[in-house]
C-alpha positions in Angstrom: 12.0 12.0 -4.8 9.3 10.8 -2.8 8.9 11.3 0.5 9.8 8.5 2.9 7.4 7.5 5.8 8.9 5.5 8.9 5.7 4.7 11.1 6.9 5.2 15.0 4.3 4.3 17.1 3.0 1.0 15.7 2.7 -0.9 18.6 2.2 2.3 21.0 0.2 4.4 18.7 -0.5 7.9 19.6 -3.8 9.3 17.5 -4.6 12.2 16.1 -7.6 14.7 16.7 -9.7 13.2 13.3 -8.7 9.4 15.1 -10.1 10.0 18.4 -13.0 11.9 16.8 -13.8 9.1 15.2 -13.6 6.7 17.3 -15.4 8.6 20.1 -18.4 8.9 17.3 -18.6 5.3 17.1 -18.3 4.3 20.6 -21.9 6.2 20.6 -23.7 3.7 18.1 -25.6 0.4 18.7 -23.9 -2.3 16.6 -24.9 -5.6 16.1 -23.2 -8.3 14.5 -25.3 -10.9 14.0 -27.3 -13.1 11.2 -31.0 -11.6 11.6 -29.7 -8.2 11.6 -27.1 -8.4 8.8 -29.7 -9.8 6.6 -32.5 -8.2 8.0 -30.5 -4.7 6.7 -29.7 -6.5 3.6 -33.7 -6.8 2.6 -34.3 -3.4 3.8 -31.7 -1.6 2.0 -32.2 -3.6 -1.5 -36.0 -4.5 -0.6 -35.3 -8.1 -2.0 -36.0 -11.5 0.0 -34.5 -14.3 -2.1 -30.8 -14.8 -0.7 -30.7 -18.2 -3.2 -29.3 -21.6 -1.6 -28.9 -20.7 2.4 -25.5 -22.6 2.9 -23.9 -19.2 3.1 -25.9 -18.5 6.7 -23.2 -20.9 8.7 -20.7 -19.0 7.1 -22.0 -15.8 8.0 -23.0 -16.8 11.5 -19.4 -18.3 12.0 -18.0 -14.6 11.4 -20.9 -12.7 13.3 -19.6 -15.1 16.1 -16.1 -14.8 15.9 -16.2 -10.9 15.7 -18.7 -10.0 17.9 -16.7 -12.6 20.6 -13.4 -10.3 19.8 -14.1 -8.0 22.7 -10.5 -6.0 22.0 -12.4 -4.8 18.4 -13.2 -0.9 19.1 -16.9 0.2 18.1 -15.1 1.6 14.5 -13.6 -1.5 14.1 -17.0 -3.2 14.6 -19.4 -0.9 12.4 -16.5 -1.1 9.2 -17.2 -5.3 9.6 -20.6 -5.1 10.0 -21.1 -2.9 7.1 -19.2 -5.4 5.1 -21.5 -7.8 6.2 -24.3 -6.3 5.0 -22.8 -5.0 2.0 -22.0 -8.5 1.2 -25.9 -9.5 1.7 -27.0 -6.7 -0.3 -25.3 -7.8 -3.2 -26.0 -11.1 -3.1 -30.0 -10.4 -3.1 -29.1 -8.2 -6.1 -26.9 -10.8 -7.9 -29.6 -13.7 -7.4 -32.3 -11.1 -8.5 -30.5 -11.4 -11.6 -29.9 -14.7 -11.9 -33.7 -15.5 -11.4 -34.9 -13.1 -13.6 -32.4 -14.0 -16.6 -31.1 -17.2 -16.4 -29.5 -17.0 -19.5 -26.6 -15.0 -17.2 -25.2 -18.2 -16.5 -24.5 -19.3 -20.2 -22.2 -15.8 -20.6 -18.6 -17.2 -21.3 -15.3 -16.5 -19.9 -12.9 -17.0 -21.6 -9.2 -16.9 -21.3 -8.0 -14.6 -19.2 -5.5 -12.8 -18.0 -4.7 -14.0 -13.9 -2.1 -13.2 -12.0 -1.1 -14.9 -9.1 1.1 -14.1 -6.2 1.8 -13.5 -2.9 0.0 -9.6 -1.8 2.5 -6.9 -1.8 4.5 -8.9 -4.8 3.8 -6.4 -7.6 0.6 -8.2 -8.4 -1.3 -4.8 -8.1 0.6 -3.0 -9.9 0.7 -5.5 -13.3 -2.7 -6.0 -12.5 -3.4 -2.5 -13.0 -0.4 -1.8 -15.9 -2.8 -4.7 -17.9 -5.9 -2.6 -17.4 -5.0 0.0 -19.2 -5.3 -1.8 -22.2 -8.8 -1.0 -23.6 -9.8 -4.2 -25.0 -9.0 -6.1 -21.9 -12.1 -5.5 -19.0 -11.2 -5.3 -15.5 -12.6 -4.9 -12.4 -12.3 -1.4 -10.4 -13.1 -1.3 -6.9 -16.2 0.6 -6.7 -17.4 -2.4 -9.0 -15.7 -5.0 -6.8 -17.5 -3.6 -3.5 -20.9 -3.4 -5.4 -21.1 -5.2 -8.3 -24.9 -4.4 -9.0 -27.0 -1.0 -8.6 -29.5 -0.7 -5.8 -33.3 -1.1 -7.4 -34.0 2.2 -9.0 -30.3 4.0 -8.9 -28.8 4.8 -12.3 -25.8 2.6 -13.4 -23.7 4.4 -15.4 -20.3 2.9 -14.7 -18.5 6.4 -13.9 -18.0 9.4 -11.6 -21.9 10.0 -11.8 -22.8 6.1 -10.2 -23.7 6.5 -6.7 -21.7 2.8 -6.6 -18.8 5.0 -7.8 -19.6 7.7 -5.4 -20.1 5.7 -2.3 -16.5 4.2 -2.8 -14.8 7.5 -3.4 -17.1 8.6 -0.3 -15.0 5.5 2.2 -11.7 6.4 0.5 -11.7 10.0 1.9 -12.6 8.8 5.1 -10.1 6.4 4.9 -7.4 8.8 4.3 -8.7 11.1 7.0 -8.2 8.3 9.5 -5.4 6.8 8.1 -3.6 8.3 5.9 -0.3 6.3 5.0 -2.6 3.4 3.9 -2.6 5.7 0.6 1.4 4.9 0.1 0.9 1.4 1.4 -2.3 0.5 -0.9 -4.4 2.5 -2.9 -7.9 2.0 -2.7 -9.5 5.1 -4.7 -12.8 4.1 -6.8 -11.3 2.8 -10.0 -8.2 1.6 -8.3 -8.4 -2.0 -10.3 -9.0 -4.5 -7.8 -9.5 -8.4 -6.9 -12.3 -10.7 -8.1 -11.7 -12.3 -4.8 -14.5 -9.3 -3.7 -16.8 -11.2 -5.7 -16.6 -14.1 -3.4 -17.7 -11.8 -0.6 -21.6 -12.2 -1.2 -21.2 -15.8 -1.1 -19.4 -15.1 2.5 -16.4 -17.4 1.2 -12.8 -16.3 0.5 -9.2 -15.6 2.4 -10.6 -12.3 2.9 -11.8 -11.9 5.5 -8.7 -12.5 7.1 -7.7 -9.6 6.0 -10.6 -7.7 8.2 -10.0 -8.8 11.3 -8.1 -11.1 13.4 -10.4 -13.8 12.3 -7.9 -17.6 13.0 -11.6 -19.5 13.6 -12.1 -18.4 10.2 -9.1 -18.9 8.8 -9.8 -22.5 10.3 -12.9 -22.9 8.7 -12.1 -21.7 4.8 -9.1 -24.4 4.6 -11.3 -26.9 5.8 -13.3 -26.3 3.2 -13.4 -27.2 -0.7 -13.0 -23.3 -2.2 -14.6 -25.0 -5.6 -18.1 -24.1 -4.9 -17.0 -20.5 -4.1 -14.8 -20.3 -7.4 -17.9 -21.5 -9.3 -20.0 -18.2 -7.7 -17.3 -15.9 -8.4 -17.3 -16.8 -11.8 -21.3 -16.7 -12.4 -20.7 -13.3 -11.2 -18.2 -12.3 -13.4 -20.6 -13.9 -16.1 -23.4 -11.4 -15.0 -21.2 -8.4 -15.1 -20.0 -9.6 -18.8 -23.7 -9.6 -19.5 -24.8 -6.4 -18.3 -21.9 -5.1 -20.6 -23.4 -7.0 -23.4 -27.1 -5.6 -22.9 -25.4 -2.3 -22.4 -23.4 -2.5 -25.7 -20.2 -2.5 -23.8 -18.9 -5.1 -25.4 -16.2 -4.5 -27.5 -14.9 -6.5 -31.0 -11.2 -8.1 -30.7 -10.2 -8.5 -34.2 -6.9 -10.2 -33.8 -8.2 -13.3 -32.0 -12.5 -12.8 -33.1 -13.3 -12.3 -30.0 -16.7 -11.0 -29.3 -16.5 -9.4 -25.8 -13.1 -8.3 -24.0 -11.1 -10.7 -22.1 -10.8 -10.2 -18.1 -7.3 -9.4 -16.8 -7.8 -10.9 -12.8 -5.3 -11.3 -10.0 -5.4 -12.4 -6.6 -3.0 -13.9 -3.9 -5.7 -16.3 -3.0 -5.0 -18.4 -6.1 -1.7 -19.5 -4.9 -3.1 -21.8 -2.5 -6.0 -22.7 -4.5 -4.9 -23.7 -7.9 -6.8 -26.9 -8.3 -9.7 -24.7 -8.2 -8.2 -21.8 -10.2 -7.8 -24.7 -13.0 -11.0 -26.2 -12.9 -12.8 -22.9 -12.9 -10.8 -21.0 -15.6 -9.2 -23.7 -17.7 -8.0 -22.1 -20.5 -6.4 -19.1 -18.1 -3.0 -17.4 -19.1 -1.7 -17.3 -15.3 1.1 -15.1 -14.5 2.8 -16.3 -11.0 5.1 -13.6 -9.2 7.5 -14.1 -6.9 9.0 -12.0 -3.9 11.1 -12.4 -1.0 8.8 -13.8 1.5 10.2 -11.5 4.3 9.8 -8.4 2.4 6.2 -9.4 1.9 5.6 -10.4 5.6 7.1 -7.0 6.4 5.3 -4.7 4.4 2.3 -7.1 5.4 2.1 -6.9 8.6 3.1 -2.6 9.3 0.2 -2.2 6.9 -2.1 -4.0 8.8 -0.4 -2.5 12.6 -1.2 0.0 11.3 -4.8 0.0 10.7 -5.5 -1.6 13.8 -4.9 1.6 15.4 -8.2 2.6 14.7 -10.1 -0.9 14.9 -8.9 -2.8 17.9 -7.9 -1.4 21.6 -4.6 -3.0 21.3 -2.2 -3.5 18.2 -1.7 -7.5 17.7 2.1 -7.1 17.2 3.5 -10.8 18.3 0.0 -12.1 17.1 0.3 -10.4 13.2 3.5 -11.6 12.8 3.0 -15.3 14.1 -0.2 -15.3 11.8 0.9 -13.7 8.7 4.0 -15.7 8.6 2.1 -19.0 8.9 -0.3 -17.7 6.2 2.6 -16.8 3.8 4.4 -20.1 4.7 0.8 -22.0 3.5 0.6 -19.8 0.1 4.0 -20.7 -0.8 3.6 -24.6 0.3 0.7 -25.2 -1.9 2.3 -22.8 -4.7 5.4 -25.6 -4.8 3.0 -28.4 -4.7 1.0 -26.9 -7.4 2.8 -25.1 -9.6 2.8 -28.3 -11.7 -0.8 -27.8 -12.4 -0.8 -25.1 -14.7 0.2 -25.6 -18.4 3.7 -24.6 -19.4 2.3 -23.0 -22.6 -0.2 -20.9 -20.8 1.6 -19.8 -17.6 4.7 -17.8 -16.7 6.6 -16.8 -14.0 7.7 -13.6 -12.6 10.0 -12.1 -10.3 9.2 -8.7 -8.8 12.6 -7.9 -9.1 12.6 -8.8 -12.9 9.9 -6.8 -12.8 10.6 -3.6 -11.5 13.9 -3.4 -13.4 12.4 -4.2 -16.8 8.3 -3.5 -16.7 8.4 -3.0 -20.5 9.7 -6.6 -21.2 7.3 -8.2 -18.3 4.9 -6.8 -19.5 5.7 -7.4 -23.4 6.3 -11.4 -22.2 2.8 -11.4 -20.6 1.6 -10.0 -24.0 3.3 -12.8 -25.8 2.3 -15.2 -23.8 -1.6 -14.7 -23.7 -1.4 -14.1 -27.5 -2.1 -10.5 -27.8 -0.8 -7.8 -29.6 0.6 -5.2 -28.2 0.2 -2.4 -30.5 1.0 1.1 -30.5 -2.1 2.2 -29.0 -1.9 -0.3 -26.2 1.6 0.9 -25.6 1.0 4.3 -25.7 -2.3 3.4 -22.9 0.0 1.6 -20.9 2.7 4.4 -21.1 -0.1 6.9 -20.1 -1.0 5.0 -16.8 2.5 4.8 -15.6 2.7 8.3 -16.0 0.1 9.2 -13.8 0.9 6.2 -11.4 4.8 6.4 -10.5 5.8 4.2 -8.0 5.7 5.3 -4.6 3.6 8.3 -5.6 2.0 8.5 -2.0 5.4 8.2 -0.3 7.7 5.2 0.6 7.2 3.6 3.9 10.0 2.3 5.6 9.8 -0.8 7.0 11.7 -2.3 10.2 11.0 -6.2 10.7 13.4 -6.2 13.8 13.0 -2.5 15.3 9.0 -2.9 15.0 8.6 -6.8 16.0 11.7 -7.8 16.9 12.1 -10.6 14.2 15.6 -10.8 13.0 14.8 -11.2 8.6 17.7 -13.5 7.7 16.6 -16.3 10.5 12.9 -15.6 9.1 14.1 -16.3 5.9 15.4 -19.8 6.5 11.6 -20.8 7.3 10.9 -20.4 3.5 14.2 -22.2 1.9 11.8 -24.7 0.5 10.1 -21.9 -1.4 13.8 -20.3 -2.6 14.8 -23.6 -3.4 12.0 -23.9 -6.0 11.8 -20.4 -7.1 15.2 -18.4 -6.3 14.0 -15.1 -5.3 16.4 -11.6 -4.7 16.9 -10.3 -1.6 16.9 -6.6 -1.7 19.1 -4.4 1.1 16.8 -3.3 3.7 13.9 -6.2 3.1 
């Protein structure tokens, strides 16, 4: 049996020796988060200048701003953002290299794939990654999400030997060392299979960032904002990665449908509140919508992200996660009810992470049938081989404590999302 983690000291927390080391390393640096220097990194790291259409700079500026005004952020927690800032600008002077240089990218098609939808911590992840074992499907792992294109002159060889790949496994170590139950909460080794939301990043659009930081001007800003432009880049750079496998001969032939380059298997929480856009962009998607208790998500959501800010802010947001998180889960779900409608019977499902987890086999089989693939005994047998080395709760089970850790009592929480049970009856599970 696993071993089970209960988290003490989220709101109080009491650092180790490789924490304070840390953080005492960083306090020492000179970081500045703003527009000139993010991009001015950007141009020096890649030596590129063309950053394409400029609308992206409020955007950028609007986070520079916000973060560099959030004087609680410790100097760790200000060199991880600004590192994804200028990881973001790096690749997107690499992806519009591309796109200059071969503007045939853009013609690459995508066609129907695999999304799945639904709220984070719903089991998305894990069918997300239980798909991408199938061969003939083409995913996206993380070291490719982070940096979807090679710096000029590195070697891209997709594997262990990519400095891309490297570099990821390189963050993931230091991750662990700083904190280490984010391993049972979520996995974020190299070819952990990730979002395509990432690919938004370079673009500087996307419910992400939220994720980052304490970032409500942000939050703010992207629904105020028509996401459709930003679906439309993400998808150009799906395109580009499709065509890079082409030139490399990656491409592989699927004989039961003709196919002449694997479909993508996607997922991402985002969706749920943005399926007008998810429609337009993708079509002739086969969408697979889970469904969770909303409490157990909020839960799990919120002690995962306490407990990073132990290392990233001077004082844990407690009252301030769960007031946001809540909200945030209560606005997926709204526009998920209004929307739902939107996707076609034929070519969308729904699934209940309770379903789930009893009976992966037959979820998984019904997704099969539904996007109108085979699944044979070699897929099977691929599938079978990743669950193997992937058991659940593999880096320990973390037990969670809605009222002991914020002092939220889960069955009144609950009542806030009857409209959403109403719709979509979800289990609750003892201890959630």
């Amino acid at each position: 049996m696993s071993d089970e983690i209960r988290i003490t000291d989220l709101s109080r927390p009491q650092l180790d020796d490789t924490q304070r080391a840390a953080m005492a390393w960083a306090e020492n640096l000179t970081i500045e988060l703003s527009v000139d220097s993010v991009l001015g990194q950007a141009r020096q790291t890649t030596g590129l200048v063309d950053f394409g259409p400029e609308d992206f700079i409020e955007r950028l500026g609007l986070l520079c701003d916000e973060w560099s005004g959030d004087h609680e952020l410790t100097a760790l927690g200000r060199l991880t953002l600004r590192n994804k800032l200028v990881q973001h600008a790096s690749s997107r002077l690499l992806i519009q290299d591309s796109w200059t240089r071969h503007p045939e990218i853009l013609d690459t098609a995508i066609e129907r794939p695999i999304i799945v939808v639904g709220l984070p911590r719903s089991g998305t992840t894990h069918l997300l990654n239980t798909l991408a074992a199938d061969p003939r499907l083409r995913s996206l792992p993380l070291w490719e999400s982070y940096e979807p294109l090679p710096l000029p002159g590195e070697p891209s060889t997709g594997d262990e030997n990519d400095p891309r790949w490297f570099r990821c496994q390189k963050a993931w170590e230091g991750m662990q060392a700083v904190t280490p139950h984010l391993a049972a909460m979520h996995p974020m080794n190299p070819d952990h299979v990730h979002e395509e939301l990432e690919l938004m990043g370079p673009d500087f659009a996307s419910y992400n960032y939220e994720w980052l930081a304490h970032s409500p001007r942000w939050r703010d800003h992207y629904l105020g904002h028509d996401q459709q432009p930003h679906y439309d880049y993400m998808k150009n750079v799906l395109r580009l990665l499709a065509w890079r496998d082409q030139q490399a001969g990656l491409a592989s032939s699927n004989r039961a449908s003709g196919d002449t380059a694997r479909r993508w298997v996607l997922k991402c929480p985002q969706h749920l509140e943005q399926l007008p856009a998810l429609t337009r962009t993708f079509p002739d998607a086969t969408v697979v919508v889970t469904h969770r208790d909303p409490v157990a998500v909020i839960q799990s959501t919120v002690t995962m992200l306490a407990y990073g800010q132990r290392i990233s802010r001077r004082r844990v947001l407690m009252d301030e996660l769960l007031e946001y998180w809540t909200a945030r889960v209560e606005q997926l779900l709204a526009a998920c009810v209004r929307d739902r409608g939107l996707l076609a019977p034929a070519h969308s499902m729904d699934l209940h992470f309770a379903d789930f987890m009893a009976d992966e086999e037959g979820s998984v089989a019904a997704v099969y049938q539904l996007a109108g693939l085979e699944l044979d005994a070699e897929t099977l047998e691929a599938i079978a081989d990743y669950r193997r080395r992937h058991p659940r709760d593999r880096g320990g089970r973390v037990l969670y404590d809605l009222a002991g850790d914020f002092g939220t009592d889960p069955d009144e929480l609950r009542k806030r999302f009857d409209f959403y049970s109403a719709r979509f009856p979800v289990e609750t599970i003892a201890g959630e």
